[in-house]
C-alpha angles and dihedrals in degrees: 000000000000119000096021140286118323105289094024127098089020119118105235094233086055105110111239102201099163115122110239111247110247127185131029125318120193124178127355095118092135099049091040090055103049088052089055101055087036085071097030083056089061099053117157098343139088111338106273111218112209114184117191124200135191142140119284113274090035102111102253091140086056100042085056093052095054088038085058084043101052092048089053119190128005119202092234096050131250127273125199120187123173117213086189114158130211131187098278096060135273110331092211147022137229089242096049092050095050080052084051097052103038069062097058093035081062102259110139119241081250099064099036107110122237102234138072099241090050099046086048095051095053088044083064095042090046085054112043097092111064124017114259137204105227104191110194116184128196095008115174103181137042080229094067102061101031098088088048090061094125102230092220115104106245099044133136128218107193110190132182132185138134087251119077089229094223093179082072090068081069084060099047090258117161117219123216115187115217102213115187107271117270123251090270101052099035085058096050085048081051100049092042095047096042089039095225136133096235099162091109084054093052096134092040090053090044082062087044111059085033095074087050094057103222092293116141092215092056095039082048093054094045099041081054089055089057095047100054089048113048089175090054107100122210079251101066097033086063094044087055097049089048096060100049094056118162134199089218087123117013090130080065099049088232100086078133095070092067091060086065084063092044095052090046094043082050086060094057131120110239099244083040096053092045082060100050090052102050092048085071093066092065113108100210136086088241154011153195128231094250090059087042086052091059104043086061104041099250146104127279089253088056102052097036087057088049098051080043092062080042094058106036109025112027096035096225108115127065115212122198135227078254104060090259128124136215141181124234111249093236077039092055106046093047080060094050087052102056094042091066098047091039104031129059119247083244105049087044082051090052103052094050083049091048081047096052102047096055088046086051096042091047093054097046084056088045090047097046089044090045098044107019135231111280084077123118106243136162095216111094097230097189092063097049108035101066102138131062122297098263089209102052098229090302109141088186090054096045088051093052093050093044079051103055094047086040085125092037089061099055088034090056096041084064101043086047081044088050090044086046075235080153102160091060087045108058086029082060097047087047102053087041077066088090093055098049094047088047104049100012098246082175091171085049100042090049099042083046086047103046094037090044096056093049078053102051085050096053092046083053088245101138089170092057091047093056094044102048087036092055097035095053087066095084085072090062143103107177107087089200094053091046082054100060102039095055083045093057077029095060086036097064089033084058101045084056093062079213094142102204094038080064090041092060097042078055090049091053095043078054099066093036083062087043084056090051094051078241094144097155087059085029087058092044098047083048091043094058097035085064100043090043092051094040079056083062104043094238104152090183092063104045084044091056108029091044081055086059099051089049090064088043091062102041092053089052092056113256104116095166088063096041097056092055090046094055095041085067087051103052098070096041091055084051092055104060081040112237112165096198105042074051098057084039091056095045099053091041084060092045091055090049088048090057090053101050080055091246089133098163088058093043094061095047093049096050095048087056079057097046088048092047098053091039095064095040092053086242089154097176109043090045083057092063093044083052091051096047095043084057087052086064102013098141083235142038091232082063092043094048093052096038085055098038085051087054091051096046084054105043084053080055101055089033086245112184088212089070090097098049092049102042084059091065090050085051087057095051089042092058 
C-alpha cells in the first residue's frame, strides 16, 4: 500500500470511482505481485502506466479491481472507466470519458472544453496536485488510455484489454499476462465458490476445471452448479458437461468451456431460462431490472427474483455495486445461442421492441422534465407519454437516470436503426438531447445526431431530420462541416413549411456565424428566426434567440444597439419564465452598460443578475456577473468580494480560469 489503507490519505471531496470487488479471488499472488511493486517502484516519481492482458473470461476485470484494492487510497481520488464493446460497437469514447471524469474531479459541464486535447489538457491540470489512481477495463487501443495519464507524480494508470497494447512500451508502460488459473488454483476457486469440501474428489475436480479451461467465468458457473445441488458429485457434473459439448470455440481450442454454460442453463427454472434468453437480445453493456422486466413481459418483482437466481445460483449474471447487471461476453453469447434455437424471430423482436420503447418512453420524460416544455421538439409527446412522469418533476433525478443509460441509448438507436425500427430511433436521438446538452458527451451527442437524422429520412420525416441534423452542430468542432450540415438542415426545414423548426435551424446558423466573427450573417440568421418564431407566437423563442442578437451585437461593437436589443430581451425572458437566460440577460446589459460608460446603472444591473443566478444555483454564469461587477465596483473593498466570491465559485465548478482570476484578486489585495 502506498498512501494508506482503502479510505485513508484520500481528500473527501476525491472522487473514489472504483467499483468494490465482490465474490471470491484465488491466485493471482504473483501478478498480483508484480503489479504492486510496478506501482511502489514508481513511488513518487514519474505515473507509472501497468496494462494487463489476457483472454476473455479470465478475470481481467477482477484482477483490476484487487490490484485497486491492494494499493488502497491515493491522495487525488480514483477514477474507473469500462471500454467495453458490444456488438453493437464501442459503448463510449476517449473524449466523452475525459467529459465524465473533469466531472468527477469536480469541473461543471459549462466549463468543460469541446475538444479532445482540451479536455485532455484540463484533466492534467485537474490532476497535478495529488497523485491519482486512474482504473480502464476492457481497453483495445494505446490511444484509449494516453489522455487519462494523471499528471501528479505518484499516480497509477491500471489498463486492461485482450490486446497486449504494445503502442503503451513507447510510453514506459509494464505489462503483466493474465494467463487461466492453473488446476490448483481453478479447483480452490471451485471449492470456495461452491462451498464444498472436495478434497476426496481431488481427480474428479482435476476433469472438471479442466473442461473450463482456467477461466474464472466457466469455474464460477460450475461452482454455482455444486452449490445448488448438494446431491450433484464432481463425477457426474463432469459426465454432464462431457456430454453437452459445443464448437462455440473450437478456433479457439476451448469449445469445452461452453459446455460449462450448457450444464448450468440445463439447470434453469423455465421462467428463469426465457429470461435468460431474452436478455441476450439487449444491445447495451448493461441493465436494470426494470429494463430486464420489460424485455420479458413481467413485473419488476419477477424479474428481480429471476436475476436474482442469475446472479446467485446459476452463476450466469454479473450484478454491480450499483444494482446493474451484466452478462458475461462468452455468457452472453451462449444465451444468444440458445434463443435462437429455443425462441421464435418474432417473440426475440418483440422483446427488443418491448426494450426500446421503454427506453424511448423513459428519456422523452427525462427530456421534457430536464428542458421543459416549451422546447421544439419533433416527438408528439402527447402520444407517447401517457403514463406518469417516473421522475416526479425532479431534473436532478432525470439527469441521473439519462446518465446511467448514457451507453443504452446509442446501443438501441442502432438496434431500432437495425430493425428500421426508424420512428423509435430519431425519437431517441431526439429525447438523449437533454443529456448531451447537460454533461457535454460531444462523441455521443454527434454519432446520435448524425444516426438520428439518417433515421428521421428514412421514416419520411423531413422536419426530424433538420432539426437533429442542426441541432447536432453544436457537437461539433469543424465549422465546414457545420456549413454544410444547417444548410441540408434549413433545406429540409424549409421543405417542411414548419416555421419554428426553420427558425431554429436560423437560430443555429446564427451562432455558427457567431463562431466565425461573421456579425453582418450572424444579425440576419437572428433577425428571421425572430421574425419566423413571432410569426408563431412563440414567445420562448423571441425571448431567447433576441437575447442572442443582443450579445452579437454587442461582440461585433455596436453597444448602443445592443443595449436596446437586449432591453427587449430581458421581459420576455421574464415572461416564460427562465431564471438563467434571466441572469444571463441581465449580466450581458450590465456589461454593455460598462462600456457606454452608465456605470451606476451598470452596477445595479449587474447586482439584480447576481441575485437572480444566486437563487436559481446558476453557479457559472453568477461567476461572470460577479467578474464584470469588480471591473466597475465604486471601491476596491466591492470589487475584492465580488472577485473572491468568483473565485469561490469557479473552484466550485473546476474551472481552469481560478487561477486568472485569482491573479486579479491578488492585484486589488496588494
Amino acid at each position: 500500500m502506498r498512501f494508506g489503507a482503502s479510505g485513508e490519505g484520500a481528500s473527501a471531496e476525491a472522487p473514489q470511482q472504483v467499483p468494490v470487488r465482490v465474490g471470491h479471488f484465488v491466485n493471482r499472488e504473483a501478478e498480483l505481485e508484480f503489479a504492486g511493486s510496478l506501482v511502489d517502484r514508481a513511488g513518487s516519481g514519474r505515473p507509472v502506466i501497468v496494462a494487463v492482458h489476457g483472454t476473455p473470461g479470465v478475470g481481467k476485470s477482477s484482477f483490476l479491481l484487487r490490484v485497486a484494492e491492494r494499493l488502497g487510497a491515493f491522495p487525488g481520488g480514483q477514477l474507473y472507466a469500462d471500454f467495453r464493446e458490444t456488438t453493437s460497437g464501442p459503448v463510449t469514447g476517449v473524449n466523452d470519458v475525459l467529459a465524465s471524469f473533469l466531472r468527477a474531479l469536480h469541473v461543471e459541464p459549462e466549463v468543460i472544453p469541446a475538444g479532445l486535447g482540451e479536455r485532455a489538457g484540463l484533466f492534467r491540470t485537474k490532476t497535478a496536485a495529488k497523485p491519482v489512481l486512474v482504473v480502464l477495463d476492457e481497453v483495445t487501443d494505446a490511444a484509449q488510455v494516453l489522455p487519462f495519464v494523471p499528471k501528479a507524480p505518484g499516480s497509477a494508470v491500471l489498463v486492461a484489454g485482450t490486446s497486449q497494447l504494445s503502442d503503451l512500451f513507447d510510453e514506459g508502460a509494464e505489462l503483466v499476462p493474465l494467463e487461466p488459473l492453473d488446476a490448483t488454483h481453478s479447483a480452490k476457486l471451485v471449492a470456495e465458490l461452491s462451498r464444498r469440501d472436495l478434497s476426496e474428489d481431488q481427480e474428479a475436480v482435476a476433469e472438471l476445471v479442466q473442461l473450463c479451461g482456467g477461466l474464472p467465468v466457466a469455474l464460477t458457473v460450475v461452482a454455482a452448479k455444486l452449490r445448488t445441488h448438494p446431491s450433484l458429485s464432481v463425477t457426474a457434473l463432469f459426465e454432464e458437461i462431457s456430454a453437452h459439448g459445443l464448437a462455440a470455440f473450437r478456433a479457439a481450442g476451448r469449445d469445452k468451456v461452453s459446455a460449462v454454460f450448457s450444464v448450468a442453463y440445463a439447470d434453469l427454472p423455465a421462467e428463469v431460462a426465457r429470461l435468460y434468453r431474452l436478455l441476450s437480445v439487449l444491445p447495451g453493456p448493461d441493465f436494470s431490472a426494470e429494463m430486464a422486466a420489460v424485455t420479458a413481459g413481467i413485473s419488476v418483482r419477477e424479474a428481480k427474483e429471476l436475476l436474482e437466481h442469475l446472479v446467485l445460483q446459476a452463476g450466469l449474471l454479473a450484478e454491480d455495486t450499483h444494482g446493474r447487471f451484466h452478462l458475461h461476453a462468452l455468457v452472453a453469447r451462449y444465451a444468444r445461442e440458445r434463443a435462437s434455437v429455443e425462441e421464435q424471430p418474432a417473440e426475440l423482436e418483440d422483446a427488443l421492441h418491448r426494450a426500446a420503447m421503454w427506453l424511448l418512453v423513459r428519456a422523452a420524460w427525462a427530456d421534457l422534465v430536464m428542458l421543459g416544455p416549451g422546447r421544439w421538439r419533433c416527438t408528439d409527446h402527447d402520444a407517447l407519454l401517457t403514463g406518469e412522469d417516473p421522475f416526479d418533476g425532479a431534473k436532478k433525478v432525470a439527469l441521473a437516470w439519462l446518465d446511467a443509460e448514457r451507453a443504452n441509448l446509442v446501443a438501441m438507436m442502432r438496434a431500432a436503426a437495425e430493425h428500421r425500427w426508424h420512428d423509435i430511433a430519431w425519437q431517441l436521438a431526439e429525447a438523449a438531447s437533454a443529456l448531451y446538452v447537460a454533461c457535454r458527451y460531444l462523441v455521443d451527442w454527434a454519432e446520435s445526431a448524425q444516426l438520428g437524422g439518417r433515421e428521421a429520412r428514412l421514416a419520411g420525416n423531413a422536419a426530424a431530420e433538420a432539426r437533429l441534423r442542426s441541432f447536432g452542430t453544436r457537437a461539433s468542432n469543424d465549422l465546414d462541416k457545420v456549413a454544410t450540415e444547417l444548410a441540408e438542415s434549413l433545406v429540409l426545414a424549409q421543405e417542411t413549411g414548419e416555421a419554428r423548426l426553420i427558425a431554429s435551424v436560423w437560430e443555429l446558423y446564427g451562432r455558427y456565424y457567431d463562431r466565425r466573427a461573421d456579425w453582418p450573417n450572424a444579425f440576419g440568421a437572428y433577425e428571421t428566426a425572430i421574425a419566423l418564431f413571432t410569426g408563431e407566437h412563440d414567445e420562448r423563442g423571441v425571448a431567447f434567440v433576441m437575447y442572442f442578437l443582443g450579445c452579437s451585437q454587442h461582440a461585433a461593437g455596436q453597444p448602443e444597439v445592443a443595449l436596446e436589443t437586449l432591453q427587449r430581451a430581458l421581459p420576455l425572458i421574464r415572461a416564460v419564465p427562465d431564471a438563467r437566460m434571466e441572469g444571463r440577460a441581465l449580466t450581458e446589459l450590465g456589461r454593455v452598460r460598462v462600456e457606454l460608460g452608465e456605470t451606476a446603472a451598470a452596477v445595479e444591473t449587474l447586482r439584480e443578475a447576481i441575485g437572480v443566478l444566486e437563487a436559481g444555483g446558476y453557479k457559472f454564469y453568477e461567476a461572470s456577473a460577479h467578474e464584470v461587477l469588480a471591473t466597475v465596483a465604486a471601491d476596491r473593498d466591492t470589487a475584492r468580494r465580488s472577485l473572491a466570491r468568483a473565485v469561490d465559485l469557479l473552484s466550485e465548478l473546476g474551472s481552469p480560469r481560478v487561477a486568472e482570476v485569482a491573479e486579479r484578486l491578488r492585484e486589488f489585495s496588494e
